[in-house]
PyMOL Python script that loads the backbone (N, CA, C, O; Angstrom):
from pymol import cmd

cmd.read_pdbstr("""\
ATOM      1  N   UNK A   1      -7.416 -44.854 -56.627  1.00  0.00           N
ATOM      2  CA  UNK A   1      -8.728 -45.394 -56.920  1.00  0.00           C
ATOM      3  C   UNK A   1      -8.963 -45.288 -58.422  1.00  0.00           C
ATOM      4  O   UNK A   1      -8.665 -44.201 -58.917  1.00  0.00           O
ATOM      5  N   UNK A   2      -9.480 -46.293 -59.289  1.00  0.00           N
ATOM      6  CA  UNK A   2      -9.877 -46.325 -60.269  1.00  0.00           C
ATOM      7  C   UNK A   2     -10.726 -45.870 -60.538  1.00  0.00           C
ATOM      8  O   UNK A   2     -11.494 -45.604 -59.613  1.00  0.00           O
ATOM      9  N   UNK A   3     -11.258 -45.383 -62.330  1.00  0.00           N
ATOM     10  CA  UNK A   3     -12.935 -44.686 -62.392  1.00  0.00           C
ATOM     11  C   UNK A   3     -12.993 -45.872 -63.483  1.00  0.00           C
ATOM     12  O   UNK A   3     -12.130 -46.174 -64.307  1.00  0.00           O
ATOM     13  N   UNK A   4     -13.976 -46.328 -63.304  1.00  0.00           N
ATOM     14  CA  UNK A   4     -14.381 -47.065 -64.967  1.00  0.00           C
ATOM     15  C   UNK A   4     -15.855 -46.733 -65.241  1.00  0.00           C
ATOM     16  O   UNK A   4     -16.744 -46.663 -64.393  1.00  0.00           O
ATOM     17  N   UNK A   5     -16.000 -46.484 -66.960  1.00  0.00           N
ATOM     18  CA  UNK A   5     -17.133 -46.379 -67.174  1.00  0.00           C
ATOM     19  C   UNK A   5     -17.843 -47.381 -67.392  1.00  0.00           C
ATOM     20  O   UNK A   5     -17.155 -48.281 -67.873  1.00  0.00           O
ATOM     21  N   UNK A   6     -19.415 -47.795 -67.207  1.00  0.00           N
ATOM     22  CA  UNK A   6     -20.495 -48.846 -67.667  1.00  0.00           C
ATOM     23  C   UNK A   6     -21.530 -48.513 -68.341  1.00  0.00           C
ATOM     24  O   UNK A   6     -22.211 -47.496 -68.210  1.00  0.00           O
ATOM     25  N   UNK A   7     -21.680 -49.526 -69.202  1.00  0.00           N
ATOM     26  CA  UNK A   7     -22.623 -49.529 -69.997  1.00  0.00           C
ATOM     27  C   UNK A   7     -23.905 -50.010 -69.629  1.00  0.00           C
ATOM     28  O   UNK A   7     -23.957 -51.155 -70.079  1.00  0.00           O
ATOM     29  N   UNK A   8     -24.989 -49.737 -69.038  1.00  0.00           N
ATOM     30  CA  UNK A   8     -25.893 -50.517 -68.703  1.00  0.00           C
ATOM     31  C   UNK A   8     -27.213 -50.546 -70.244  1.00  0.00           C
ATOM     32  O   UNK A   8     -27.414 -49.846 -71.236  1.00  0.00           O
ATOM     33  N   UNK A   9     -27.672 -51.485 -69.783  1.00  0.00           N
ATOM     34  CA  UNK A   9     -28.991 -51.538 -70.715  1.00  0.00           C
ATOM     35  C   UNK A   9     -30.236 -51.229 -69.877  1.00  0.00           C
ATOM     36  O   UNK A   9     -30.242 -51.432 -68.663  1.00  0.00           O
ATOM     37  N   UNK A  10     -31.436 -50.668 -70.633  1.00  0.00           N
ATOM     38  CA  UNK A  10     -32.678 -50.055 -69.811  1.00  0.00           C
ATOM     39  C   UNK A  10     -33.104 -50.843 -68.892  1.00  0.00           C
ATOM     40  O   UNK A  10     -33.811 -50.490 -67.948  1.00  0.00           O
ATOM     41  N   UNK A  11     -32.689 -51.993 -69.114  1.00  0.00           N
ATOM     42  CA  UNK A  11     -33.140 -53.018 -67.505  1.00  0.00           C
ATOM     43  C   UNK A  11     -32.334 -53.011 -66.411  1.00  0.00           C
ATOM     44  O   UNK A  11     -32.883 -53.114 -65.314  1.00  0.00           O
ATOM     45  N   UNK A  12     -31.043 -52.904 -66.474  1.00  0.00           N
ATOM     46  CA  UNK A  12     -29.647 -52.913 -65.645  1.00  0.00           C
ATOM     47  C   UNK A  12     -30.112 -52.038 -65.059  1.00  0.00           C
ATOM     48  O   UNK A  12     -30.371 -52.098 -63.857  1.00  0.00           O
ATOM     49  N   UNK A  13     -30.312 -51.047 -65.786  1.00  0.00           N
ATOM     50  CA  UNK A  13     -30.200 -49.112 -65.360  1.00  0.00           C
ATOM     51  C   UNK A  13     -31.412 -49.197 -64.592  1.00  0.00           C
ATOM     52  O   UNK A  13     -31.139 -48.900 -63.429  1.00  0.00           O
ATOM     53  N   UNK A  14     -32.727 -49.493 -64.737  1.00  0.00           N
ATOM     54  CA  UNK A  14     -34.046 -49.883 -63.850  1.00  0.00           C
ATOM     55  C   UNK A  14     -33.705 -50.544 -62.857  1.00  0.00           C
ATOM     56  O   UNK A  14     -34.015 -49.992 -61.801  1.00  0.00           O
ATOM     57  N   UNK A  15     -33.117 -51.641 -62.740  1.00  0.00           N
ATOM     58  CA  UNK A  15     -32.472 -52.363 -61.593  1.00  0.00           C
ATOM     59  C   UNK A  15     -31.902 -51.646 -60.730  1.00  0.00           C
ATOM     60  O   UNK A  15     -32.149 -51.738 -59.528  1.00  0.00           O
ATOM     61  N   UNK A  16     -31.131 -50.900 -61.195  1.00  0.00           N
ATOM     62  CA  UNK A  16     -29.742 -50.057 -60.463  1.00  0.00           C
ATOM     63  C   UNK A  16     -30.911 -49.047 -60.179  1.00  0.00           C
ATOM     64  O   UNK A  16     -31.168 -48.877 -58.987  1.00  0.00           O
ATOM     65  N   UNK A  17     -31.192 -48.786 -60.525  1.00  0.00           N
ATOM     66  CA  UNK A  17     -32.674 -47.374 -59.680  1.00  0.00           C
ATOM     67  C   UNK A  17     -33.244 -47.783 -58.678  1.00  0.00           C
ATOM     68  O   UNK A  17     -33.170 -47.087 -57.666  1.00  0.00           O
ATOM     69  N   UNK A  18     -33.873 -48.839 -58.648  1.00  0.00           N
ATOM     70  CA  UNK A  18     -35.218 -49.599 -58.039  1.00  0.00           C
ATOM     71  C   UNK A  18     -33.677 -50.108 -56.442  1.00  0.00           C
ATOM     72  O   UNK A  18     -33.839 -49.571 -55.346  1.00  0.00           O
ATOM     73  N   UNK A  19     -32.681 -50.890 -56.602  1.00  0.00           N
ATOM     74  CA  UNK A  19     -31.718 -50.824 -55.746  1.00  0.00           C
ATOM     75  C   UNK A  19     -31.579 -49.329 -54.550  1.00  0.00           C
ATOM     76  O   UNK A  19     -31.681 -49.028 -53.361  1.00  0.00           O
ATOM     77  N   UNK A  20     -31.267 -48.741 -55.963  1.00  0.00           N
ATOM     78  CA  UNK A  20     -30.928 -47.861 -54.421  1.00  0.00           C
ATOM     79  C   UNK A  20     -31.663 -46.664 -54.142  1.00  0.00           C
ATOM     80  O   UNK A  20     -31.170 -45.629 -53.694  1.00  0.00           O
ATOM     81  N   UNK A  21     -33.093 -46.892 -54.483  1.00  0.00           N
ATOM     82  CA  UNK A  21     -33.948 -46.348 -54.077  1.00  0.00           C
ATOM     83  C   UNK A  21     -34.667 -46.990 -52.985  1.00  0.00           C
ATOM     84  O   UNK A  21     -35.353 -46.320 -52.213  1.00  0.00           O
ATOM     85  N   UNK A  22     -34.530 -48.435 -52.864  1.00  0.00           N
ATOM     86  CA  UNK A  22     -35.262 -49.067 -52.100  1.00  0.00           C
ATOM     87  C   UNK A  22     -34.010 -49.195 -50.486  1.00  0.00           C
ATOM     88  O   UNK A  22     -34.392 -49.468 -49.348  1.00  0.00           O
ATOM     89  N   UNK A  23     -32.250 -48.846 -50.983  1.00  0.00           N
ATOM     90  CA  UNK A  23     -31.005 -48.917 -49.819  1.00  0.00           C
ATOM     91  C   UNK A  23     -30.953 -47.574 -49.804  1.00  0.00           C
ATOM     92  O   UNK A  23     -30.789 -47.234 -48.632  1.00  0.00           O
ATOM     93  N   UNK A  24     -30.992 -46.926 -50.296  1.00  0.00           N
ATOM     94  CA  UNK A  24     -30.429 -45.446 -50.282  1.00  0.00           C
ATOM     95  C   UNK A  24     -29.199 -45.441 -50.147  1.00  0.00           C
ATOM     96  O   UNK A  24     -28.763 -45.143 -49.035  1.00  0.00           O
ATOM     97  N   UNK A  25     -28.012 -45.853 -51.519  1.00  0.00           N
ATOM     98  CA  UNK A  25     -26.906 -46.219 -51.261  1.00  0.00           C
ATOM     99  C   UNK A  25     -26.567 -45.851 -52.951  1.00  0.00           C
ATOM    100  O   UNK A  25     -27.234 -46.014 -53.973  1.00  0.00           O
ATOM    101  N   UNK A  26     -25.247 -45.301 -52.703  1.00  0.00           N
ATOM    102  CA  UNK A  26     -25.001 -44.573 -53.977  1.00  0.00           C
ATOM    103  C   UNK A  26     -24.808 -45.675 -55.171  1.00  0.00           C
ATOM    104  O   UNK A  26     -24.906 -46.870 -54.891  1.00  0.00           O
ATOM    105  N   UNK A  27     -24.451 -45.130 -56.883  1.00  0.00           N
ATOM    106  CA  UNK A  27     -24.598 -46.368 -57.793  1.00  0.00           C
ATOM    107  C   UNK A  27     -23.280 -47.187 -56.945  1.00  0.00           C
ATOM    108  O   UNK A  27     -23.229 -48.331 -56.495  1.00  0.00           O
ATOM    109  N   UNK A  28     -22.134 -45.929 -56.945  1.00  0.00           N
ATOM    110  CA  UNK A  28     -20.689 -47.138 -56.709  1.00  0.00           C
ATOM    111  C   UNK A  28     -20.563 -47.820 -55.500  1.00  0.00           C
ATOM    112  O   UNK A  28     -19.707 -48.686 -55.316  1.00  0.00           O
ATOM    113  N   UNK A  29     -21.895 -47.243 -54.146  1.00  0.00           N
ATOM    114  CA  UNK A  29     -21.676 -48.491 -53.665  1.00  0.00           C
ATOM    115  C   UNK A  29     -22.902 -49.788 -53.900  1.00  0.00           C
ATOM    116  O   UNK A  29     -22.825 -50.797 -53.199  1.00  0.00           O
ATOM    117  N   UNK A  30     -23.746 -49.677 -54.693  1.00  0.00           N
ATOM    118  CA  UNK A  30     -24.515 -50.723 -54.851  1.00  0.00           C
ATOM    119  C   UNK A  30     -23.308 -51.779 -55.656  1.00  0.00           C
ATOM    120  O   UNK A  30     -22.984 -52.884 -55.219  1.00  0.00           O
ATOM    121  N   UNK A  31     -22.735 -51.118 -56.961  1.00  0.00           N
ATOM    122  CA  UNK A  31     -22.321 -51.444 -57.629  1.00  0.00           C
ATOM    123  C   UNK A  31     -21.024 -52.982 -56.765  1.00  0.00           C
ATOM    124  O   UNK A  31     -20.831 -54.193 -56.879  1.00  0.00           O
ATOM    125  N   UNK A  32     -20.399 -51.568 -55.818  1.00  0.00           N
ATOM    126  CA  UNK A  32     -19.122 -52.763 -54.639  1.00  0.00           C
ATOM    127  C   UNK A  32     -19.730 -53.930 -54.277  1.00  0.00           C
ATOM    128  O   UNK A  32     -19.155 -55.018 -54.296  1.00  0.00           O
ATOM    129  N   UNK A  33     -21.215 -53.706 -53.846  1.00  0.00           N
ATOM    130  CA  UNK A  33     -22.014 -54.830 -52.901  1.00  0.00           C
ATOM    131  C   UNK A  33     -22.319 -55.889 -54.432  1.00  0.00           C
ATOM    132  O   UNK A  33     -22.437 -57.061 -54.075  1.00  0.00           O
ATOM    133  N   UNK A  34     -22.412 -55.782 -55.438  1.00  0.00           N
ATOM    134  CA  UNK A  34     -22.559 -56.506 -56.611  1.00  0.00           C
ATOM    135  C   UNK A  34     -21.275 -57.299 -56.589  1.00  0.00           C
ATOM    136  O   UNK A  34     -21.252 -58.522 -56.449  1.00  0.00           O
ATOM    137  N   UNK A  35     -20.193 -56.526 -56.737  1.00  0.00           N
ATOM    138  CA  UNK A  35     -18.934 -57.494 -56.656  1.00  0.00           C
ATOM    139  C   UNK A  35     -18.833 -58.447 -55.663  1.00  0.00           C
ATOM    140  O   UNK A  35     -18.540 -59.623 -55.874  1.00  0.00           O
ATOM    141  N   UNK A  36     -19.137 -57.821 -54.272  1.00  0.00           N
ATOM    142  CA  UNK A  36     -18.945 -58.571 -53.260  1.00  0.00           C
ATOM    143  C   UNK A  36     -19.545 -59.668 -53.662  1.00  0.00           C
ATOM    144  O   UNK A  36     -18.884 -60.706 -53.623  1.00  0.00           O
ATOM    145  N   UNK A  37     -21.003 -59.714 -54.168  1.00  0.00           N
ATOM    146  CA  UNK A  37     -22.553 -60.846 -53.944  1.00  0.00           C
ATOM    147  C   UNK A  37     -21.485 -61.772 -55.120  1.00  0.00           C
ATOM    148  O   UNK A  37     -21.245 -62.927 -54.769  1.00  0.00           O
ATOM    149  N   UNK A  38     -21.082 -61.469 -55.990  1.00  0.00           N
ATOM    150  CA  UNK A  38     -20.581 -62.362 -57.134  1.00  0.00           C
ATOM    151  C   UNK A  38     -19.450 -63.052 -56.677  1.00  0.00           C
ATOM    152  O   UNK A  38     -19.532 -64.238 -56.998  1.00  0.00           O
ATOM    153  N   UNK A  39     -18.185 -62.727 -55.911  1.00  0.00           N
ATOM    154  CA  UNK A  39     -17.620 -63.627 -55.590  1.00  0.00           C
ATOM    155  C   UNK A  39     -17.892 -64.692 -54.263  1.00  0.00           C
ATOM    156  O   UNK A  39     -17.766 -65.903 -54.085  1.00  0.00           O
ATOM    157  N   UNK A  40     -18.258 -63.736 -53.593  1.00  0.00           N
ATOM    158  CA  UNK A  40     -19.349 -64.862 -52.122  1.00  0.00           C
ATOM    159  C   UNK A  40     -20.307 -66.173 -53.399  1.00  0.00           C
ATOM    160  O   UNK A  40     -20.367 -67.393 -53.246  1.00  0.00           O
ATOM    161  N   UNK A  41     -20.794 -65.517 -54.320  1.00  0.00           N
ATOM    162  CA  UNK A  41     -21.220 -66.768 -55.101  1.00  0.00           C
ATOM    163  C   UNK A  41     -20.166 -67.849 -55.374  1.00  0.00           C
ATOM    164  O   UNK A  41     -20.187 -68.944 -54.812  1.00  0.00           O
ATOM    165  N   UNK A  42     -18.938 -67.349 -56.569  1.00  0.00           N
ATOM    166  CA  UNK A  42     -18.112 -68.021 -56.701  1.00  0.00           C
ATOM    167  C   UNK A  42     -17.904 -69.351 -55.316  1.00  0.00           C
ATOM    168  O   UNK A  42     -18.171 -70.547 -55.200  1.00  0.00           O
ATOM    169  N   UNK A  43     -17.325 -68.355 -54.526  1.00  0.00           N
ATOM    170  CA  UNK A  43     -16.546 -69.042 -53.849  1.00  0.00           C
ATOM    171  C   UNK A  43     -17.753 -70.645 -53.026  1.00  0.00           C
ATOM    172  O   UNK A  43     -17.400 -71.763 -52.649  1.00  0.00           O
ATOM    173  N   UNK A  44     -18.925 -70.093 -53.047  1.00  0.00           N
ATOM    174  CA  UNK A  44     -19.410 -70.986 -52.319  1.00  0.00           C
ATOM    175  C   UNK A  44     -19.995 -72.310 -53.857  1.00  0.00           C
ATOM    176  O   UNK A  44     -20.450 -73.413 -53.553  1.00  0.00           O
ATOM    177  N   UNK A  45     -19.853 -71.903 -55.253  1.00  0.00           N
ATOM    178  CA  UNK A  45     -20.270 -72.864 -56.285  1.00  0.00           C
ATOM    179  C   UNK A  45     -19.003 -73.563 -56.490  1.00  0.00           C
ATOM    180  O   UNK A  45     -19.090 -74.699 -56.954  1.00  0.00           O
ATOM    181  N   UNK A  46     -17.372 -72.911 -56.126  1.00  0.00           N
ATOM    182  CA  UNK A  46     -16.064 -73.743 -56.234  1.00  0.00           C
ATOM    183  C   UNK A  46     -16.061 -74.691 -54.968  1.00  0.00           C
ATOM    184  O   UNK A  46     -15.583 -75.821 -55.069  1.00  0.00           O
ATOM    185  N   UNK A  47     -16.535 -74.286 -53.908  1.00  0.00           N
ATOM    186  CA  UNK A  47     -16.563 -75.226 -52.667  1.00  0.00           C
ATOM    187  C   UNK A  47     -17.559 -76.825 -53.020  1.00  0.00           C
ATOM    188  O   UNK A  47     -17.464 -78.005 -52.684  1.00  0.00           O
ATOM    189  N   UNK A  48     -18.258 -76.204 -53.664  1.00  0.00           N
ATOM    190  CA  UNK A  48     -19.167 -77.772 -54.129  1.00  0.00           C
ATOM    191  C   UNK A  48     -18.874 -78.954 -54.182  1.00  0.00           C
ATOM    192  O   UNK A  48     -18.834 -79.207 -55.386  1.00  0.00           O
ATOM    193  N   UNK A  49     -18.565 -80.129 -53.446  1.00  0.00           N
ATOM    194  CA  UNK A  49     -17.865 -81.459 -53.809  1.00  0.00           C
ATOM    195  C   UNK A  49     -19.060 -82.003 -55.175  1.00  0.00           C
ATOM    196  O   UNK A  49     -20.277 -81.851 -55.286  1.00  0.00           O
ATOM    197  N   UNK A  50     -18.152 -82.593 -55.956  1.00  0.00           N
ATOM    198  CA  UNK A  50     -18.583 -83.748 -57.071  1.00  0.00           C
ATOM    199  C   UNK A  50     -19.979 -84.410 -56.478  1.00  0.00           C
ATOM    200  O   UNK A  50     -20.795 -84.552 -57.388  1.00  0.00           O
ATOM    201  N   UNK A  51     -20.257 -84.663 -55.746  1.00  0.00           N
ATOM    202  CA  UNK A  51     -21.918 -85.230 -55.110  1.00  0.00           C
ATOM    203  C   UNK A  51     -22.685 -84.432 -55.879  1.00  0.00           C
ATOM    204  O   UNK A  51     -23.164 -84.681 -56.985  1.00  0.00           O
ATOM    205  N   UNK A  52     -22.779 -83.362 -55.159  1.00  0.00           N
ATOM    206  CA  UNK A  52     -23.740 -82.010 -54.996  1.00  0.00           C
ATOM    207  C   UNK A  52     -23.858 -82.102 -56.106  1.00  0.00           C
ATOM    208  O   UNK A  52     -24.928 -82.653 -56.361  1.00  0.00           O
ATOM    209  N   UNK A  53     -22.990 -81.699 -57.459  1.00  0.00           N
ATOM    210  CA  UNK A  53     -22.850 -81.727 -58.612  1.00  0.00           C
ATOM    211  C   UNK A  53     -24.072 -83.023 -59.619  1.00  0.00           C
ATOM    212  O   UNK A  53     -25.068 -83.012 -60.342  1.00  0.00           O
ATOM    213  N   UNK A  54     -22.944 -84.112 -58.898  1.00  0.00           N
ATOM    214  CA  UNK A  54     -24.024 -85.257 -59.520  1.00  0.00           C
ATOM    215  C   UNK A  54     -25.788 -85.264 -59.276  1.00  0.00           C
ATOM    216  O   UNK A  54     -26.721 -85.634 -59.989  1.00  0.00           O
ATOM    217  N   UNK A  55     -25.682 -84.510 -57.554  1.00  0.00           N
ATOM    218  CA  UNK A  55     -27.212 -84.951 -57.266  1.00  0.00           C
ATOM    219  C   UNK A  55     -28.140 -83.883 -57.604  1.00  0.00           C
ATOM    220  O   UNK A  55     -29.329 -83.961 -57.298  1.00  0.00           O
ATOM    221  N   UNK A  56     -27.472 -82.541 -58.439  1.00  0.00           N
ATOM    222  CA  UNK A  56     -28.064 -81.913 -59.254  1.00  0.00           C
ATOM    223  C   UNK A  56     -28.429 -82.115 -60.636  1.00  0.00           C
ATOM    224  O   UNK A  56     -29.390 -81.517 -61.119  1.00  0.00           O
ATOM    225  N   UNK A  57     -27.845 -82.781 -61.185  1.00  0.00           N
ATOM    226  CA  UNK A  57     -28.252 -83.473 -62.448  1.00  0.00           C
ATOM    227  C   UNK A  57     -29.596 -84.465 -62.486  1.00  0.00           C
ATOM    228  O   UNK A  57     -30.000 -84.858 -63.580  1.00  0.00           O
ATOM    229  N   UNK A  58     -30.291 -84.865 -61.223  1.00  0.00           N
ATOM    230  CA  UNK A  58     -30.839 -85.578 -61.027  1.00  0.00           C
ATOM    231  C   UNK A  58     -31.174 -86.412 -62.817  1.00  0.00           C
ATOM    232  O   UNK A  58     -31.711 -85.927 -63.813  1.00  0.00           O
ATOM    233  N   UNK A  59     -30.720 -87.464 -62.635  1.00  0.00           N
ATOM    234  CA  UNK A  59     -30.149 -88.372 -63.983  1.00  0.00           C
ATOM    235  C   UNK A  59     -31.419 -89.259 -63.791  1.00  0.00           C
ATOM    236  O   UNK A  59     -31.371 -90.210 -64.571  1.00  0.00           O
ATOM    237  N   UNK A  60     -33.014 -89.268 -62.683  1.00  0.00           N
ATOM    238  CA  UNK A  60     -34.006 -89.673 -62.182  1.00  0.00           C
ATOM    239  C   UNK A  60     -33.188 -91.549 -62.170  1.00  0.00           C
ATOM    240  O   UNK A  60     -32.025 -91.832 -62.458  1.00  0.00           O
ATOM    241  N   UNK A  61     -34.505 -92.669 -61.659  1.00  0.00           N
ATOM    242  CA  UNK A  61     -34.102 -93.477 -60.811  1.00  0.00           C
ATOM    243  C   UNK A  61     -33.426 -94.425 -61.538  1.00  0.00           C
ATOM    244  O   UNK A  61     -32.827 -95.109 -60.708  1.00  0.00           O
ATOM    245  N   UNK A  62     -33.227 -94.786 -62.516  1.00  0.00           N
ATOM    246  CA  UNK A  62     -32.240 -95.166 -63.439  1.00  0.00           C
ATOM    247  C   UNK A  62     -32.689 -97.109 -63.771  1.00  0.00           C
ATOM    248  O   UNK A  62     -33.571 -97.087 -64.630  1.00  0.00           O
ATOM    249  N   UNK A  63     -32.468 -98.144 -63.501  1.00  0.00           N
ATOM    250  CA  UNK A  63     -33.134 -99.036 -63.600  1.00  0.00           C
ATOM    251  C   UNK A  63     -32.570 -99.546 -64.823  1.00  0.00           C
ATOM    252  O   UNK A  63     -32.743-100.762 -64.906  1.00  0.00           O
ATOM    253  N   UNK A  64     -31.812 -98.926 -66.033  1.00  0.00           N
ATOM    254  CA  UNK A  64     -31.072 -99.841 -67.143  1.00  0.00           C
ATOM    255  C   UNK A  64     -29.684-100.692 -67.271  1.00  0.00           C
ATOM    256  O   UNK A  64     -29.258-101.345 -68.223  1.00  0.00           O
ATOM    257  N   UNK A  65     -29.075-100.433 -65.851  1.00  0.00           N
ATOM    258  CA  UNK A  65     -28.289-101.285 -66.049  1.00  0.00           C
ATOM    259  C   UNK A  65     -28.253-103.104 -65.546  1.00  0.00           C
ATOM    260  O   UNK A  65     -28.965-103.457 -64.606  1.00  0.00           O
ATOM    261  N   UNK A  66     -27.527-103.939 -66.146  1.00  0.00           N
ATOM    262  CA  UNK A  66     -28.319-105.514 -65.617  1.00  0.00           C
ATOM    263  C   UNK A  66     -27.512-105.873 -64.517  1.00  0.00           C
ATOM    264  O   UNK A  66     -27.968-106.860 -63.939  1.00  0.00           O
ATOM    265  N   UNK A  67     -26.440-105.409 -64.002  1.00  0.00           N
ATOM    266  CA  UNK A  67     -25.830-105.558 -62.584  1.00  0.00           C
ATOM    267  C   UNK A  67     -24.936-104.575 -61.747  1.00  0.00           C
ATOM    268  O   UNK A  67     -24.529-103.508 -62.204  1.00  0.00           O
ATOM    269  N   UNK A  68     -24.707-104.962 -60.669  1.00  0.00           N
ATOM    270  CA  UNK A  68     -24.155-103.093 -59.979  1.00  0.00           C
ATOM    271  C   UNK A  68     -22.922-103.564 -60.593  1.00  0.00           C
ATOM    272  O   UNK A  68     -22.735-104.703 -61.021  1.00  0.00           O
ATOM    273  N   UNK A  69     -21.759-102.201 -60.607  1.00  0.00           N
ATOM    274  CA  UNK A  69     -20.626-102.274 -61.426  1.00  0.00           C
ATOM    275  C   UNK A  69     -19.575-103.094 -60.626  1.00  0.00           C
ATOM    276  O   UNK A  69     -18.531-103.373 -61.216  1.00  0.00           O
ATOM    277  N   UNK A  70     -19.738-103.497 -59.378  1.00  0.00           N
ATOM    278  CA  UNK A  70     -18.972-104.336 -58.902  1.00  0.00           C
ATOM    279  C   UNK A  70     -19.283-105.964 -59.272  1.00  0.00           C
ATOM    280  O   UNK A  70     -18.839-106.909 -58.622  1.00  0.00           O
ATOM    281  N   UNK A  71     -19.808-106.026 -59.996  1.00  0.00           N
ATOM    282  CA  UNK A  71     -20.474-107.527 -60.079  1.00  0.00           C
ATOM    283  C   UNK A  71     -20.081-107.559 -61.608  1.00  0.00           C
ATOM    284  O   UNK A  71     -20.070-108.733 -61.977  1.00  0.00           O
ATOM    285  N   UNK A  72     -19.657-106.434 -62.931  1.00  0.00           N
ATOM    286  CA  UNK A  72     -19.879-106.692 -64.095  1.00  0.00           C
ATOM    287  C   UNK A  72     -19.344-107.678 -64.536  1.00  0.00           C
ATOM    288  O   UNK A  72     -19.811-108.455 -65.369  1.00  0.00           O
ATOM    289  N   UNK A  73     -17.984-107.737 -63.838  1.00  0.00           N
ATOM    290  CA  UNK A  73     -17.482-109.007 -64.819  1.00  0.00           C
ATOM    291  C   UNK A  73     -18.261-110.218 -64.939  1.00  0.00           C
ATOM    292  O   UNK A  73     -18.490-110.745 -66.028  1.00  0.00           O
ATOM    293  N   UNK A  74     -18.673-110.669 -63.823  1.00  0.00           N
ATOM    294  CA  UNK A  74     -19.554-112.135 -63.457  1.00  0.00           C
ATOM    295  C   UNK A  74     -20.703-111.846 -64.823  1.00  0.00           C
ATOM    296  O   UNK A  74     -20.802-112.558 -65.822  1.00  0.00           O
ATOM    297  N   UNK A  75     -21.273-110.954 -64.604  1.00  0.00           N
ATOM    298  CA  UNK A  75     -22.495-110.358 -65.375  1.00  0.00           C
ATOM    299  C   UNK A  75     -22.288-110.373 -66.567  1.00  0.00           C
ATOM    300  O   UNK A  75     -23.375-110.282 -67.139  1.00  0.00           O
ATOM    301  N   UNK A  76     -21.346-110.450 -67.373  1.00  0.00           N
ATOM    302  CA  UNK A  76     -20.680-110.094 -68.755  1.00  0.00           C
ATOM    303  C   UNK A  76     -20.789-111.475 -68.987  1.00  0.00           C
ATOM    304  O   UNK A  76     -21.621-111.827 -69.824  1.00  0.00           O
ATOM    305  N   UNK A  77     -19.945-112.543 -68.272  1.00  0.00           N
ATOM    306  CA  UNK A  77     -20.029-113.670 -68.665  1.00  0.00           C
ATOM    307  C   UNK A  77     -21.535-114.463 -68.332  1.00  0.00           C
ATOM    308  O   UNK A  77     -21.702-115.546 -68.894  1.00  0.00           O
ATOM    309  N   UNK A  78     -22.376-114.064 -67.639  1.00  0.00           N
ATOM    310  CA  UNK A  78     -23.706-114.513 -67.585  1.00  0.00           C
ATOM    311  C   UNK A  78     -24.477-114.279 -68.651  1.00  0.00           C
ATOM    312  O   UNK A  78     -25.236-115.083 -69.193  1.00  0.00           O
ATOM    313  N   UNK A  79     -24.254-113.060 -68.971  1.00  0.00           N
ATOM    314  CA  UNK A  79     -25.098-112.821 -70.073  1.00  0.00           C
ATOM    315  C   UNK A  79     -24.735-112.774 -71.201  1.00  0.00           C
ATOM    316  O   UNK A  79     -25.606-112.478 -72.019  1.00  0.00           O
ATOM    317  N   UNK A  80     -23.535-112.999 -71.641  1.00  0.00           N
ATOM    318  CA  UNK A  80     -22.581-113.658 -73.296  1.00  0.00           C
ATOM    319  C   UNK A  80     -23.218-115.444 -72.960  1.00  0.00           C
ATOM    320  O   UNK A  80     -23.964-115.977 -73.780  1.00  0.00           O
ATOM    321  N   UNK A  81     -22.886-115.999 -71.979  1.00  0.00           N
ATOM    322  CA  UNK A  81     -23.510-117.469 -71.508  1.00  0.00           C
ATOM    323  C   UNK A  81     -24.763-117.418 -72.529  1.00  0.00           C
ATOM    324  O   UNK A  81     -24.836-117.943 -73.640  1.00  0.00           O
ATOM    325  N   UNK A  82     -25.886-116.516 -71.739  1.00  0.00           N
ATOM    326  CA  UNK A  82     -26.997-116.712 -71.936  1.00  0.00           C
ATOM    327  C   UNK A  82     -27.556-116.512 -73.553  1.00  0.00           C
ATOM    328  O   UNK A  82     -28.608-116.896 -74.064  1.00  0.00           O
ATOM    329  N   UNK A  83     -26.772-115.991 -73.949  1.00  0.00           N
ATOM    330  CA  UNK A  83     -27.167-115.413 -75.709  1.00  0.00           C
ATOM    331  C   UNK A  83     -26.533-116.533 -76.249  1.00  0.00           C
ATOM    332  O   UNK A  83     -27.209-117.247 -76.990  1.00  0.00           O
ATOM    333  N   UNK A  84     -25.243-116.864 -76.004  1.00  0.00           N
ATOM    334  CA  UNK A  84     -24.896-118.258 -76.957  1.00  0.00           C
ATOM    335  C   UNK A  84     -25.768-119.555 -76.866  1.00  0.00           C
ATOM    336  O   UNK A  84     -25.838-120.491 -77.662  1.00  0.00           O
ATOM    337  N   UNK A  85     -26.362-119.371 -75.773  1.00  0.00           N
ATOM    338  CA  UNK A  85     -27.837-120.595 -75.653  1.00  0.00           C
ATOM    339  C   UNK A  85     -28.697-120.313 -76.404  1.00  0.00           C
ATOM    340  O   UNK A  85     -29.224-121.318 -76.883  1.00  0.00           O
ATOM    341  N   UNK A  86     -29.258-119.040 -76.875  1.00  0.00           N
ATOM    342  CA  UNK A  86     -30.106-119.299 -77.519  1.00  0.00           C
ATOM    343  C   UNK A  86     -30.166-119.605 -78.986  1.00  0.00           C
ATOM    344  O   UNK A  86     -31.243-119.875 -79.516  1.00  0.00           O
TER     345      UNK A  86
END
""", "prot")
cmd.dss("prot")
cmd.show_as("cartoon", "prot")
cmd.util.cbc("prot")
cmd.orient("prot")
């Protein structure tokens, strides 16, 4: 078993009080259940498909482009058309 020392700052160290005063659970095992909570995070923010991702950015309802991207080519030449008319 390993020992490592930590450095906490007066808020960490308040945290880590208020924890396991409220579990009654020693620092090194609050500390294990910290590791645990951080990779259970990981693992469920690497599971994320590209959607989730995008539909967090919310990029709101968008409205600037002049045709859907399956149509651009037609659209390119409609609207080069339309500028050489004027």
């Amino acid at each position: 078993m390993a020992t490592r020392t930590v450095r906490l700052d007066e808020e960490s160290e308040k945290l880590l009080s208020e924890i396991q005063a409220a579990t009654g659970l020693s620092v090194s095992a609050v500390l294990k259940q910290g590791l645990v909570s951080v990779r259970e995070a990981r693992r469920r923010d690497d599971s994320a498909v590209p959607f989730e991702l995008y539909r967090s950015l919310d990029l709101g309802p968008g409205g600037y482009a002049l045709a859907p991207a399956r149509e651009a080519k037609a659209a390119i030449r409609r609207i080069l058309s339309r500028n050489r008319a004027r």
